[in-house]
DRENMARKE-648094 format. One record per residue: residue in three letters; x, y, z of N, C-alpha, C in turn. Coordinates in nm, 4 decimals, decimal comma. Example, Ala and Ser with C-alpha at 12.3 -4.5 7.8 and 13.67 -1.06 7.14 Angstrom:
% residues 2
+-----+----------+----------+----------+----------+----------+----------+----------+----------+----------+
:   r :      n.x :      n.y :      n.z :     ca.x :     ca.y :     ca.z :      c.x :      c.y :      c.z :
+-----+----------+----------+----------+----------+----------+----------+----------+----------+----------+
: ALA :   1,3190 :  -0,5690 :   0,7800 :   1,2300 :  -0,4500 :   0,7800 :   1,3200 :  -0,3300 :   0,7800 :
: SER :   1,2850 :  -0,2250 :   0,7080 :   1,3670 :  -0,1060 :   0,7140 :   1,2900 :   0,0030 :   0,7870 :
+-----+----------+----------+----------+----------+----------+----------+----------+----------+----------+
***
This chain:
% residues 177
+-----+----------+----------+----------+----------+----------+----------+----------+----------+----------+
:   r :      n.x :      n.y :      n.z :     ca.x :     ca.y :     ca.z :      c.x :      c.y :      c.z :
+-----+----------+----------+----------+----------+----------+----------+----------+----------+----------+
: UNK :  -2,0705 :  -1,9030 :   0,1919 :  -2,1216 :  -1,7892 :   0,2671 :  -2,1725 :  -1,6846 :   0,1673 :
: UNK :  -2,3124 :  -1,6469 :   0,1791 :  -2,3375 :  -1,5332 :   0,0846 :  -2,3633 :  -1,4005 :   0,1202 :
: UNK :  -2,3387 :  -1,3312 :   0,0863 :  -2,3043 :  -1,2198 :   0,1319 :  -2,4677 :  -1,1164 :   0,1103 :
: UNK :  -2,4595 :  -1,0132 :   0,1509 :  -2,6127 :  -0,9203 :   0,2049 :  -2,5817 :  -0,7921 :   0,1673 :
: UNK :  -2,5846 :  -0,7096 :   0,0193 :  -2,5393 :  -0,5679 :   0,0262 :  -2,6758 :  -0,5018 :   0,0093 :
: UNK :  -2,6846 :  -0,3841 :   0,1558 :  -2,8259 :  -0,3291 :   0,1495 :  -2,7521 :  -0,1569 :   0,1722 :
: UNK :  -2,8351 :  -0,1636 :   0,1319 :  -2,7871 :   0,0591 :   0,1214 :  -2,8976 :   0,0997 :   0,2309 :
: UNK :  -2,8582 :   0,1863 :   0,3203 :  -2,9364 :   0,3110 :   0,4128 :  -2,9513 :   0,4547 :   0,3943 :
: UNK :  -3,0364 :   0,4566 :   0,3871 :  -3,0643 :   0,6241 :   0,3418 :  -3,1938 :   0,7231 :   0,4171 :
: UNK :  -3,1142 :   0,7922 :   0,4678 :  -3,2103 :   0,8693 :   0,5802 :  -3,2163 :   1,0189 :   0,5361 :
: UNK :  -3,3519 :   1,0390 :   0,4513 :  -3,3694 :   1,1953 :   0,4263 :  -3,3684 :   1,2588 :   0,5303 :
: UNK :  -3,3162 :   1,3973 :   0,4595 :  -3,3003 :   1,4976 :   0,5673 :  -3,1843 :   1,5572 :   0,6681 :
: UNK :  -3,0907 :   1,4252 :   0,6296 :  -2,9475 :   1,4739 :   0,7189 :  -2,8374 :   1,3957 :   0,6347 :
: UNK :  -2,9244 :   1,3612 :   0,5116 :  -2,8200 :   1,3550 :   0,3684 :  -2,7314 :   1,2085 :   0,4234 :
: UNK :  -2,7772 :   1,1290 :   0,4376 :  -2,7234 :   1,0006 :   0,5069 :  -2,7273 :   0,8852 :   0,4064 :
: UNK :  -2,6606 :   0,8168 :   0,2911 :  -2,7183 :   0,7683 :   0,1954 :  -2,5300 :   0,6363 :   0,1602 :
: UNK :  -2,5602 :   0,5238 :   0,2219 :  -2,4210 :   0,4105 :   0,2384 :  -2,4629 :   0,2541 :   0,1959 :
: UNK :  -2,3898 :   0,2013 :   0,1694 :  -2,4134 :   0,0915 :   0,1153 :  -2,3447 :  -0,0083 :   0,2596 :
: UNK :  -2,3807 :  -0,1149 :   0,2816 :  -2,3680 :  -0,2020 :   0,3881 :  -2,3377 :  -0,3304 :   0,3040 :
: UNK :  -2,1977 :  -0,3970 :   0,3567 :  -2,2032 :  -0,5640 :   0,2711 :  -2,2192 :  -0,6435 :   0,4322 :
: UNK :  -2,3074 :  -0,7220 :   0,4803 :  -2,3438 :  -0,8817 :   0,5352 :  -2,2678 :  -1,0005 :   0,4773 :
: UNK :  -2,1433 :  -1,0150 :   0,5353 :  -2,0873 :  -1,1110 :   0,5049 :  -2,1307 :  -1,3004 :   0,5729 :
: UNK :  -2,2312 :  -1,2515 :   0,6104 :  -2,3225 :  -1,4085 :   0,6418 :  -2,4627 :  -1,4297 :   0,5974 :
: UNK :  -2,4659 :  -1,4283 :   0,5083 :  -2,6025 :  -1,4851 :   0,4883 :  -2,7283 :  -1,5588 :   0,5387 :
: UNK :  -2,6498 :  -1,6467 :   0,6112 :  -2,7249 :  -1,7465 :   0,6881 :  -2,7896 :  -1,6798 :   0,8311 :
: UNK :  -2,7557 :  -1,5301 :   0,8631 :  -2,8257 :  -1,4773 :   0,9622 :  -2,8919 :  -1,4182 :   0,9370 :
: UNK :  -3,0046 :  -1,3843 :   0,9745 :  -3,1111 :  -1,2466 :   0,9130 :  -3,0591 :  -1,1532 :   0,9675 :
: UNK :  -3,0612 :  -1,0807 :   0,8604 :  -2,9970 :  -0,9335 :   0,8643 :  -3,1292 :  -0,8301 :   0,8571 :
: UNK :  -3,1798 :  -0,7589 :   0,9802 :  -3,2994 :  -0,6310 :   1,0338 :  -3,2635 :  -0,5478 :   0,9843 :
: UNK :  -3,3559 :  -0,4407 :   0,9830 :  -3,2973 :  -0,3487 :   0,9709 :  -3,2488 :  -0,2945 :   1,1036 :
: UNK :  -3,3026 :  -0,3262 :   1,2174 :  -3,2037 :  -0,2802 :   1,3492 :  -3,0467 :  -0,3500 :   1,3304 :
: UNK :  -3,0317 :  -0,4797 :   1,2802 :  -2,9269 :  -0,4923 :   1,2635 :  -2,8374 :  -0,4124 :   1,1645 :
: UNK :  -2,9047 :  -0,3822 :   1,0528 :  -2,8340 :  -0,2599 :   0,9770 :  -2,8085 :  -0,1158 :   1,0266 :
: UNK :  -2,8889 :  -0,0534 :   1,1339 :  -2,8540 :   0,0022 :   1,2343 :  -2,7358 :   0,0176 :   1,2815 :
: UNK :  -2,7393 :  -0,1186 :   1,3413 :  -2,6342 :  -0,1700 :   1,4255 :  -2,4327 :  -0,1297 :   1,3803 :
: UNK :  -2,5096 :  -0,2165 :   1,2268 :  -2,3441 :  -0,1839 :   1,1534 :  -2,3041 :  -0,0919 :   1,1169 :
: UNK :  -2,4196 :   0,0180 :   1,1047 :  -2,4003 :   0,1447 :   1,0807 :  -2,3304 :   0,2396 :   1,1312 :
: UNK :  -2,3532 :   0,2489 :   1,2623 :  -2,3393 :   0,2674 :   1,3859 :  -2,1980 :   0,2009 :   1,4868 :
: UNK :  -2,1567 :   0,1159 :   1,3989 :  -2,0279 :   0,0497 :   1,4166 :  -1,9088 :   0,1015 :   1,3345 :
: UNK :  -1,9779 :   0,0670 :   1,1830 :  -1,9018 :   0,1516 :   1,1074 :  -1,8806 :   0,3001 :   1,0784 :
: UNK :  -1,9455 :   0,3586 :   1,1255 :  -1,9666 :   0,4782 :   1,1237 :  -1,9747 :   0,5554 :   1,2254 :
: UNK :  -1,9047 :   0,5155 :   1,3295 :  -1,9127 :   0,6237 :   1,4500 :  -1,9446 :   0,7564 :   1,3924 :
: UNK :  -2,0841 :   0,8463 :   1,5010 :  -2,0803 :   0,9716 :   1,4855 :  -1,9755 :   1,0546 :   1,5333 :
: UNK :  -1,8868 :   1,0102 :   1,5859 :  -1,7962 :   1,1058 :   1,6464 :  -1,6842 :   1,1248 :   1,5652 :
: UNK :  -1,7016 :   1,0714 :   1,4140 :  -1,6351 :   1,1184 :   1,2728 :  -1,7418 :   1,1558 :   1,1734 :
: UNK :  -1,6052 :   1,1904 :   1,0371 :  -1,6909 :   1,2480 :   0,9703 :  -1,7728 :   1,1812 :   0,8678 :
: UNK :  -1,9326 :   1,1118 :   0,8962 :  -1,9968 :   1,0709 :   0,8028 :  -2,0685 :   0,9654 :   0,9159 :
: UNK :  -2,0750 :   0,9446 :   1,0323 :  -2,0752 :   0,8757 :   1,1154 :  -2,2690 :   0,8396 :   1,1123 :
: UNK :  -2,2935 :   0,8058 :   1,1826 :  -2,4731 :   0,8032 :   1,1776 :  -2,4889 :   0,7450 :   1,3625 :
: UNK :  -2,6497 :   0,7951 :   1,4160 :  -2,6560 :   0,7705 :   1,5569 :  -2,8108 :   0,7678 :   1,5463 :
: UNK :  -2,8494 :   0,6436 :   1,5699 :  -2,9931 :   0,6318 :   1,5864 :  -3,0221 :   0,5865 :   1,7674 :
: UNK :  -3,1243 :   0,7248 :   1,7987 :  -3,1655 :   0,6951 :   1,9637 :  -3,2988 :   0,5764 :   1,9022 :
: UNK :  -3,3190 :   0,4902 :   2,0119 :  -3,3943 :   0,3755 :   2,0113 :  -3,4214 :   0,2265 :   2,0289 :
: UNK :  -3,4212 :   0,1603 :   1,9557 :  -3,3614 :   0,0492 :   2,0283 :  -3,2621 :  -0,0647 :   1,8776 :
: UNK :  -3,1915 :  -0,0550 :   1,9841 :  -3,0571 :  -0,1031 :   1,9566 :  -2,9792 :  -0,1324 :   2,0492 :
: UNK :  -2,8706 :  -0,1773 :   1,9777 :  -2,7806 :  -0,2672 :   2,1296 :  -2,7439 :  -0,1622 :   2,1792 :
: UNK :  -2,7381 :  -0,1377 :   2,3504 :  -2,6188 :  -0,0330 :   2,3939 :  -2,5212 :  -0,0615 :   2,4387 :
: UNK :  -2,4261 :   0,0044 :   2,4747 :  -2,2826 :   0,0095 :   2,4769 :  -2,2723 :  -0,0831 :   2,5893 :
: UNK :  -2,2924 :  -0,0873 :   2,6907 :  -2,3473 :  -0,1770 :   2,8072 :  -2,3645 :  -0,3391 :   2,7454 :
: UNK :  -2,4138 :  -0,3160 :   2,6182 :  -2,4413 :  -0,4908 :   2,5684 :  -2,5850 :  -0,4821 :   2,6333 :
: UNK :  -2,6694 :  -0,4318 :   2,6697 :  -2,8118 :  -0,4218 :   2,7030 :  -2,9123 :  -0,4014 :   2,5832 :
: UNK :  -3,0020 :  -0,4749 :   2,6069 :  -3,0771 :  -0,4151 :   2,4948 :  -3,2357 :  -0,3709 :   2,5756 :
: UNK :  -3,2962 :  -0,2377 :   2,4705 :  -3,3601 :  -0,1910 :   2,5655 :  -3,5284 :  -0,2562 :   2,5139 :
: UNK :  -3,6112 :  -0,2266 :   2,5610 :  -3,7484 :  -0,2993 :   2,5315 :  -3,7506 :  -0,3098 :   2,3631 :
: UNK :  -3,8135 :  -0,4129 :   2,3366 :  -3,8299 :  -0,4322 :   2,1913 :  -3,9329 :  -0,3126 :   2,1129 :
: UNK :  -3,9517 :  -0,2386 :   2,0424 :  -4,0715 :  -0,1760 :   1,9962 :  -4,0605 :  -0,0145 :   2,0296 :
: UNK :  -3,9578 :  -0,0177 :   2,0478 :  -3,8744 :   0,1187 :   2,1218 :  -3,8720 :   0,2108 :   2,0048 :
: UNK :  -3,9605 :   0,3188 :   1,9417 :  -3,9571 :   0,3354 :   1,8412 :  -3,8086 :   0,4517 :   1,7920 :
: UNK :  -3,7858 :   0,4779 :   1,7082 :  -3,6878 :   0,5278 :   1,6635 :  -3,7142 :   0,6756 :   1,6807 :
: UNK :  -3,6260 :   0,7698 :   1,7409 :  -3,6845 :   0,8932 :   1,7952 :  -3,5842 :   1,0221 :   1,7230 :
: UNK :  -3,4469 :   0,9630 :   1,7195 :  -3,3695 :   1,0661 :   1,6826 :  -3,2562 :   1,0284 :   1,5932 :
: UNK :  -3,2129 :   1,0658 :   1,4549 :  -3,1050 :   1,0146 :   1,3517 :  -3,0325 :   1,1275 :   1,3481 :
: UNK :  -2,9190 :   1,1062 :   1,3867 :  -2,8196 :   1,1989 :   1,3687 :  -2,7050 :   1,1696 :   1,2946 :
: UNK :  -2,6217 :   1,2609 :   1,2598 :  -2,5539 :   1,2304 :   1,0888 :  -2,4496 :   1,3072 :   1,0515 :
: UNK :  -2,3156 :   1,2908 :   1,0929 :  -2,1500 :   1,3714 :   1,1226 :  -2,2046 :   1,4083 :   0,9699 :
: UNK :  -2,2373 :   1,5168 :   0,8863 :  -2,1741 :   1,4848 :   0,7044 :  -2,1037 :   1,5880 :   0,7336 :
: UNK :  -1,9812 :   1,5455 :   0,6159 :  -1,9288 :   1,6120 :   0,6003 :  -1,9039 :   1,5815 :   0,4236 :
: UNK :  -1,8646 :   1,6877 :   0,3170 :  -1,8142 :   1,6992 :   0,1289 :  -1,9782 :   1,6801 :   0,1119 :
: UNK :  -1,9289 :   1,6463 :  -0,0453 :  -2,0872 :   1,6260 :  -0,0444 :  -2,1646 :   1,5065 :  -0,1033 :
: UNK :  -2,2913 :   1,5067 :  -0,0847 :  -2,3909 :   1,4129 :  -0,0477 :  -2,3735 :   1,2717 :  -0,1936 :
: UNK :  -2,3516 :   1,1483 :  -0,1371 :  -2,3688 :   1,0804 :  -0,2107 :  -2,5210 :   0,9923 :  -0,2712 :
: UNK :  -2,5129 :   1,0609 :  -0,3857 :  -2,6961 :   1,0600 :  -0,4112 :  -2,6959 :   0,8807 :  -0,4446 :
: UNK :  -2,5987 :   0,8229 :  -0,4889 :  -2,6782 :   0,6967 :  -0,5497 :  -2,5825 :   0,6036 :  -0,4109 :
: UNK :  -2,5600 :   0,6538 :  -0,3076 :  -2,4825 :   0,5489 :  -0,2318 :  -2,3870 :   0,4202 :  -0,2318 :
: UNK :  -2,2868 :   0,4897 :  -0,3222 :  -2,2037 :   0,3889 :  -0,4000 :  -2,0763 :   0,4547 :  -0,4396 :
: UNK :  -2,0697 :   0,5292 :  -0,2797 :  -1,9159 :   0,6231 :  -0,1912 :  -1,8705 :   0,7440 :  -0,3311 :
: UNK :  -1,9294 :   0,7050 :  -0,4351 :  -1,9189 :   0,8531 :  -0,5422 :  -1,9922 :   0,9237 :  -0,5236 :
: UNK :  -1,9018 :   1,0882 :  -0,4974 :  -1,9443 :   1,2067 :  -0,4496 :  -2,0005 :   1,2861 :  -0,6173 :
: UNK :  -2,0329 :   1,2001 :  -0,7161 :  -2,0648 :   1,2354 :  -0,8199 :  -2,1983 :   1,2744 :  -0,8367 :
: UNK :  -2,2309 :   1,3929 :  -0,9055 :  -2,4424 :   1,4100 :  -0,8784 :  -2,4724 :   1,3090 :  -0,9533 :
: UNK :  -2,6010 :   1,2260 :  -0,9977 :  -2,6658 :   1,1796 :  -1,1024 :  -2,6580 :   1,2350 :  -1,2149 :
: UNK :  -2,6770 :   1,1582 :  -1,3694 :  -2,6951 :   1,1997 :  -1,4460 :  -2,7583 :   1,2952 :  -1,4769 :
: UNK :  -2,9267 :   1,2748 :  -1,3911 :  -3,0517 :   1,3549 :  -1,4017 :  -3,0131 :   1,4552 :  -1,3465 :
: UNK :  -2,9193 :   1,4891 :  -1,2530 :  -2,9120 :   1,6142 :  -1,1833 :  -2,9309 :   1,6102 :  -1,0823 :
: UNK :  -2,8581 :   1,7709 :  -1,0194 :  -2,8621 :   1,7419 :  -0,8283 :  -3,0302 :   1,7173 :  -0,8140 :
: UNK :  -3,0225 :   1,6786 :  -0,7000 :  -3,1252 :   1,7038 :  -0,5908 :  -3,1381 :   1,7528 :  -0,4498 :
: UNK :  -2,9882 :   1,8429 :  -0,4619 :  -2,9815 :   1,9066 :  -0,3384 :  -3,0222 :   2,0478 :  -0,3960 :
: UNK :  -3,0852 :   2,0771 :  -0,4913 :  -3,1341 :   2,2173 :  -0,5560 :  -2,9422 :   2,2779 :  -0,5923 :
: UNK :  -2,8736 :   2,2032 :  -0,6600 :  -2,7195 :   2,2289 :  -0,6357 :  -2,6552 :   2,2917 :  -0,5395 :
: UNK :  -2,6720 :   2,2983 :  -0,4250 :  -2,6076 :   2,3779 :  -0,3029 :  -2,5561 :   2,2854 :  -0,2395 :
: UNK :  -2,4584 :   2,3017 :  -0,2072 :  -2,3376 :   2,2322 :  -0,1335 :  -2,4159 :   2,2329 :   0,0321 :
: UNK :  -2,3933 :   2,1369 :   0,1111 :  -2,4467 :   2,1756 :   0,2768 :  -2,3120 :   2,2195 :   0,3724 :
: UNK :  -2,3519 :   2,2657 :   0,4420 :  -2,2048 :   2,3061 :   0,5374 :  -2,2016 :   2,1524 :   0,6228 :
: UNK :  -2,0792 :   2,1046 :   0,6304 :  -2,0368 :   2,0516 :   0,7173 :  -2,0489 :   2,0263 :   0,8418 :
: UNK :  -2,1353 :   1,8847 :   0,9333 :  -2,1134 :   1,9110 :   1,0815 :  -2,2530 :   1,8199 :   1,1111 :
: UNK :  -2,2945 :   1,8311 :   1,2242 :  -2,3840 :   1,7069 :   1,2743 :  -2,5118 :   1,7268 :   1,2526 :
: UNK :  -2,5823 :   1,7016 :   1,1706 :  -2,7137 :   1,6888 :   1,1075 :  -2,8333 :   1,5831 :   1,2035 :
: UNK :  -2,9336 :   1,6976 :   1,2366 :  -3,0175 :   1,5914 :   1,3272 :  -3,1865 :   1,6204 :   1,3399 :
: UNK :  -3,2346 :   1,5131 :   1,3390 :  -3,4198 :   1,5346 :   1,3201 :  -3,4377 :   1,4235 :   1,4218 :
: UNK :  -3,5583 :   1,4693 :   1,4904 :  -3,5959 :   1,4112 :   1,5966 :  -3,7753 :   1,4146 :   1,5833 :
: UNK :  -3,8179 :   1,2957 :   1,6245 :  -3,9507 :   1,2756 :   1,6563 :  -4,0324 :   1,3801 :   1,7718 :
: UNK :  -4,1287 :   1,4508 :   1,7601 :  -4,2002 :   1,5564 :   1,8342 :  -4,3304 :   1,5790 :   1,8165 :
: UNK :  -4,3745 :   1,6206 :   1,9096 :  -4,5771 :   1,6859 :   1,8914 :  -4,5183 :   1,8003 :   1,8342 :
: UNK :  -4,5999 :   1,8128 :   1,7487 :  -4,6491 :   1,9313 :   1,6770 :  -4,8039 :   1,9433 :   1,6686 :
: UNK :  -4,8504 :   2,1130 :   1,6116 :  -4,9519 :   2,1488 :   1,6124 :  -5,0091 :   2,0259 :   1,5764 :
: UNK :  -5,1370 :   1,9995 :   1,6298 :  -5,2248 :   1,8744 :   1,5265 :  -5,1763 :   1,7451 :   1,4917 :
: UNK :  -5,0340 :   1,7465 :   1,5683 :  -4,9939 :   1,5963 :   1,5094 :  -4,8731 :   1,5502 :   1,5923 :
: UNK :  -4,8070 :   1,4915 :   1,4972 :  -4,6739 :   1,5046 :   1,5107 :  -4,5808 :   1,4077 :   1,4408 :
: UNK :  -4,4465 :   1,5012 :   1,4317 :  -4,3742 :   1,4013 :   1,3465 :  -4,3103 :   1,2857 :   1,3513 :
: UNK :  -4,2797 :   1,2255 :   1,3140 :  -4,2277 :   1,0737 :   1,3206 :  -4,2061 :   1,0186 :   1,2296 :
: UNK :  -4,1138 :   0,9057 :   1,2448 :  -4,0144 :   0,8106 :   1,1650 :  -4,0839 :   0,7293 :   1,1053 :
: UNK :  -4,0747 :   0,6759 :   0,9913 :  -4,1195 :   0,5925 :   0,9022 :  -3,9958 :   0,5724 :   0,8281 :
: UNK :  -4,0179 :   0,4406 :   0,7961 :  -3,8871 :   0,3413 :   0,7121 :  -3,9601 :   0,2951 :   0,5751 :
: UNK :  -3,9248 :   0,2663 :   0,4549 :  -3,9496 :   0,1837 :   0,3415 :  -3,8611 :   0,1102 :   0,3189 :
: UNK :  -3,8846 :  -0,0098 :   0,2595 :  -3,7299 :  -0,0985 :   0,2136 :  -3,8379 :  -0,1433 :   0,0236 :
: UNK :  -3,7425 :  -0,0501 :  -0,0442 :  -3,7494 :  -0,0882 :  -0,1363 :  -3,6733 :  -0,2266 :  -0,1936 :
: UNK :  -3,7473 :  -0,2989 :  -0,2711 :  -3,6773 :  -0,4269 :  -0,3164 :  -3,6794 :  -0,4206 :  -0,4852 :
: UNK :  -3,5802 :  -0,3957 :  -0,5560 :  -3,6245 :  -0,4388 :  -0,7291 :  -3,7448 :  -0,3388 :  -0,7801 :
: UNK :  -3,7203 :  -0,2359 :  -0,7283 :  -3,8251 :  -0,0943 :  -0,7198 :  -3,9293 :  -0,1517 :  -0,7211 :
: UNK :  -3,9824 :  -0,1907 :  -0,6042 :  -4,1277 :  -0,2189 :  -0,5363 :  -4,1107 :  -0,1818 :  -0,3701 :
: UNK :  -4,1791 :  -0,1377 :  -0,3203 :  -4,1542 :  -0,1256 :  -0,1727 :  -4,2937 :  -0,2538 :  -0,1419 :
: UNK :  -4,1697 :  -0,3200 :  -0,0436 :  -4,2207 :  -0,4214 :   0,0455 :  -4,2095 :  -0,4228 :   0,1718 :
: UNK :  -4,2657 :  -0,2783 :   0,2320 :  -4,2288 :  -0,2926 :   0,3539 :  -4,3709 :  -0,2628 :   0,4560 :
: UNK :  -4,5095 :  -0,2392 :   0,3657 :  -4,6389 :  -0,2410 :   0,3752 :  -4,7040 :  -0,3178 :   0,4618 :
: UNK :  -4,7336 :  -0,2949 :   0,5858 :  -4,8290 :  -0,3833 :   0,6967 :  -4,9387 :  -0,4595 :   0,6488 :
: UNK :  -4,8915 :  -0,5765 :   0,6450 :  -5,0375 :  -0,6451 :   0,6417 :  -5,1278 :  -0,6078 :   0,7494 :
: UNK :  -5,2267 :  -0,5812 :   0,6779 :  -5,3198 :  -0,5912 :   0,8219 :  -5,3815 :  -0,6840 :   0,9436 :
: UNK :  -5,3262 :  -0,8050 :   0,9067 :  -5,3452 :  -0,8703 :   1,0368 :  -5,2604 :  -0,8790 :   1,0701 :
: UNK :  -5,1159 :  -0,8047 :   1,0642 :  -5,0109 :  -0,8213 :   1,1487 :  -4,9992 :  -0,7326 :   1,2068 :
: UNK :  -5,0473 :  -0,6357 :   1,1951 :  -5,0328 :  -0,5051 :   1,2750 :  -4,9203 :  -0,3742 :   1,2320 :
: UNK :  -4,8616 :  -0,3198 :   1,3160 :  -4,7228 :  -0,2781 :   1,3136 :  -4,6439 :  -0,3377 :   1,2720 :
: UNK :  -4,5510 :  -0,3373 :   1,1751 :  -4,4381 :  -0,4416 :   1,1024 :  -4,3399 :  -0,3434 :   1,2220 :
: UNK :  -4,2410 :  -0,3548 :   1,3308 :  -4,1377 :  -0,3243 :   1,4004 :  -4,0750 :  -0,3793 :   1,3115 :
: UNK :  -3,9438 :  -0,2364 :   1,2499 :  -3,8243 :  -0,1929 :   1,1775 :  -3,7409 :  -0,3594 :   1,2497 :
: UNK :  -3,7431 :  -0,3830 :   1,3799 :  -3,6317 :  -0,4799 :   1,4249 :  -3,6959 :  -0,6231 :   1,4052 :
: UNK :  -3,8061 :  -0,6413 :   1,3438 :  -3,8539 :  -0,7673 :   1,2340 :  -3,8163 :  -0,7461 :   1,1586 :
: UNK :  -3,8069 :  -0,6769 :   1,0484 :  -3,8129 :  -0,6306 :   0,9357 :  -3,6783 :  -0,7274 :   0,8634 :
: UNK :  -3,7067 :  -0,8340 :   0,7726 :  -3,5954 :  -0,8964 :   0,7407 :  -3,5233 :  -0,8307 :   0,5720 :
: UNK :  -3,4334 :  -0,7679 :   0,6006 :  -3,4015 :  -0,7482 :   0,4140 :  -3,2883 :  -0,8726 :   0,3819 :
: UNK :  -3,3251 :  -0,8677 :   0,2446 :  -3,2773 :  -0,9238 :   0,1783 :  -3,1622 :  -0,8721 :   0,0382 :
: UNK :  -3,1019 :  -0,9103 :   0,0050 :  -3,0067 :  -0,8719 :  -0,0887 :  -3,0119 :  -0,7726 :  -0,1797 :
: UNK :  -2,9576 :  -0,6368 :  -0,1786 :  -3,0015 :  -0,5220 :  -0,2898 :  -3,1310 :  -0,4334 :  -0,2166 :
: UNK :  -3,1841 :  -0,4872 :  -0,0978 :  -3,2841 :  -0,3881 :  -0,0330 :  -3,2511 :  -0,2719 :   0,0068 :
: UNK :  -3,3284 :  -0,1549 :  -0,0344 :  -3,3090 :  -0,0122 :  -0,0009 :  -3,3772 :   0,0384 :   0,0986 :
: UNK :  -3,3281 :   0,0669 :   0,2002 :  -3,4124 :   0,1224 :   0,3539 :  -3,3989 :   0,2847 :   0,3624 :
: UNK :  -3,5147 :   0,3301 :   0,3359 :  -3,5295 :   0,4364 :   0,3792 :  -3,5851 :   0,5475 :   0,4692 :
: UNK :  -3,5336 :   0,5915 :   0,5447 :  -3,5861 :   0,6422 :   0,6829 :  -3,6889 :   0,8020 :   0,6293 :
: UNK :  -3,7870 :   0,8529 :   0,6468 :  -3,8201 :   0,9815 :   0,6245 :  -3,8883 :   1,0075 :   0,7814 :
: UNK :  -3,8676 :   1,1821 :   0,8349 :  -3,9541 :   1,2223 :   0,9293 :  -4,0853 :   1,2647 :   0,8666 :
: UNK :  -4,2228 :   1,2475 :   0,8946 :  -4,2829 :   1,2506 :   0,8401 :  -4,3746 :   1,2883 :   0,9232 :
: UNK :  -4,4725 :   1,4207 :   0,8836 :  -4,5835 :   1,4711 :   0,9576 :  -4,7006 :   1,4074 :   0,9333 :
: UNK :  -4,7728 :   1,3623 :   1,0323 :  -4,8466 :   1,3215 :   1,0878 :  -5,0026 :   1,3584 :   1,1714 :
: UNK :  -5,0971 :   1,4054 :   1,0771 :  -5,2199 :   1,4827 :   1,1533 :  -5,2701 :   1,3419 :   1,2690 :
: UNK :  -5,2998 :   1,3775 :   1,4145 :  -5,3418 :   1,3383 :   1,4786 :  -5,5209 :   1,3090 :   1,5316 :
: UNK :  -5,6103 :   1,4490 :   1,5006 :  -5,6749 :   1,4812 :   1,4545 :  -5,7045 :   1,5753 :   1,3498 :
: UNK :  -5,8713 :   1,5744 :   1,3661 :  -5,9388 :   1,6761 :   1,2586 :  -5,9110 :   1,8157 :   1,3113 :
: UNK :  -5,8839 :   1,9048 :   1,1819 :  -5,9147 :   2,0123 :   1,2008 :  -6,0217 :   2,0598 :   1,2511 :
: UNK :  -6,1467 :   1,9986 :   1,2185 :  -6,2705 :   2,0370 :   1,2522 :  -6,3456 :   1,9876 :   1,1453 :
: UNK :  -6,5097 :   1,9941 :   1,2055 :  -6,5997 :   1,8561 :   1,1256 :  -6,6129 :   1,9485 :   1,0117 :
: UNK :  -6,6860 :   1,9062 :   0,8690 :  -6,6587 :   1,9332 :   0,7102 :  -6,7535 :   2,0701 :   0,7158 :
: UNK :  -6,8396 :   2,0961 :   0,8206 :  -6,9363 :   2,2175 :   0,8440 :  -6,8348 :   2,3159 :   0,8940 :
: UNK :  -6,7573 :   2,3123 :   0,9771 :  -6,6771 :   2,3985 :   1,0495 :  -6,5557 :   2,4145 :   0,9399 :
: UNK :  -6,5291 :   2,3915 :   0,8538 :  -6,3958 :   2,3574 :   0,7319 :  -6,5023 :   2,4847 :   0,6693 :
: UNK :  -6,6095 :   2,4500 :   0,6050 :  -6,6613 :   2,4822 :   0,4972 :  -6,7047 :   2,6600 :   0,5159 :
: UNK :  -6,6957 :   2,7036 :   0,6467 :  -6,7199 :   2,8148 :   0,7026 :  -6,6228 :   2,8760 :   0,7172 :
: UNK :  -6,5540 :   2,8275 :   0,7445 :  -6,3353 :   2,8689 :   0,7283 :  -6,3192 :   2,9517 :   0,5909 :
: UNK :  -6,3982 :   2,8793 :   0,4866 :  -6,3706 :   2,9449 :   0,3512 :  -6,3995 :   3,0841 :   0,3316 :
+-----+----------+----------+----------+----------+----------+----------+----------+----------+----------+
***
């Protein structure tokens, strides 16, 4: 049996754990890493994680496939483990929380319209520092619950703004000035 250790890390609500897959022989998603997350980590403690979207629910239902990921929420509590490997130690290089400690308690970002756009979830799964998680283009949308990792893969969630349209055509920009 070979085992699957993939780390999750969701900027922004300081969410950063290592996951071991003790079967190999199943593909392990990242909805399934979700999943264990979310098992192991009840939000209703401290360090817990809660992704709205699709995933199994409590019911044992699962809801339409392609259900995109809308809201990550995140019990933290001490502080942030930067290299995800349960030491509350900074890096060598130094914080990257600008050294400020965060207060304690349920950390949460959610998908929304905004002016001109709007924000939304995007995932990377770094592999052997390369990210391989890039849409081919004749496949379309790669859905997070395809998404197969493999051993040492780093998944990372960012909210990320999103222009929907133009501000206005390069004549109407250029008059702005």
């Amino acid at each position: 049996m070979a085992e699957i250790n993939v780390r999750l890390r969701v900027v922004g609500v300081y969410f950063n754990q290592r996951f071991i897959f003790d079967d190999g022989a199943k593909s392990v998603t990242i909805e399934t890493l979700h999943n264990e997350a979310m098992l192991k980590c009840p939000i209703n403690k401290p360090g817990g994680i809660f992704f709205t979207g699709s995933f199994e629910q409590p019911d044992g239902s699962t809801p339409i496939m392609g259900n995109p990921i809308r809201t990550i929420s995140h019990n933290y509590s001490g502080k942030y483990d930067f290299n995800g490997n349960g030491s509350l130690e900074d890096p060598v290089d130094g914080s990257t929380l600008s050294g400020r400690n965060r207060t304690e308690g349920i950390y949460e970002l959610s998908e929304q319209i905004i002016e001109n756009g709007l924000l939304a979830w995007q995932y990377y799964v770094n592999r052997g520092g390369k990210i391989v998680s890039r849409t081919p283009k004749e496949r379309g949308f790669n859905p997070y619950q395809d998404f197969i990792l493999k051993d040492q893969d780093l998944v990372t969630w960012r909210l990320v703004s999103i222009a929907t349209k133009p501000l206005g055509s390069n004549r109407e920009l250029r008059l702005r000035k």
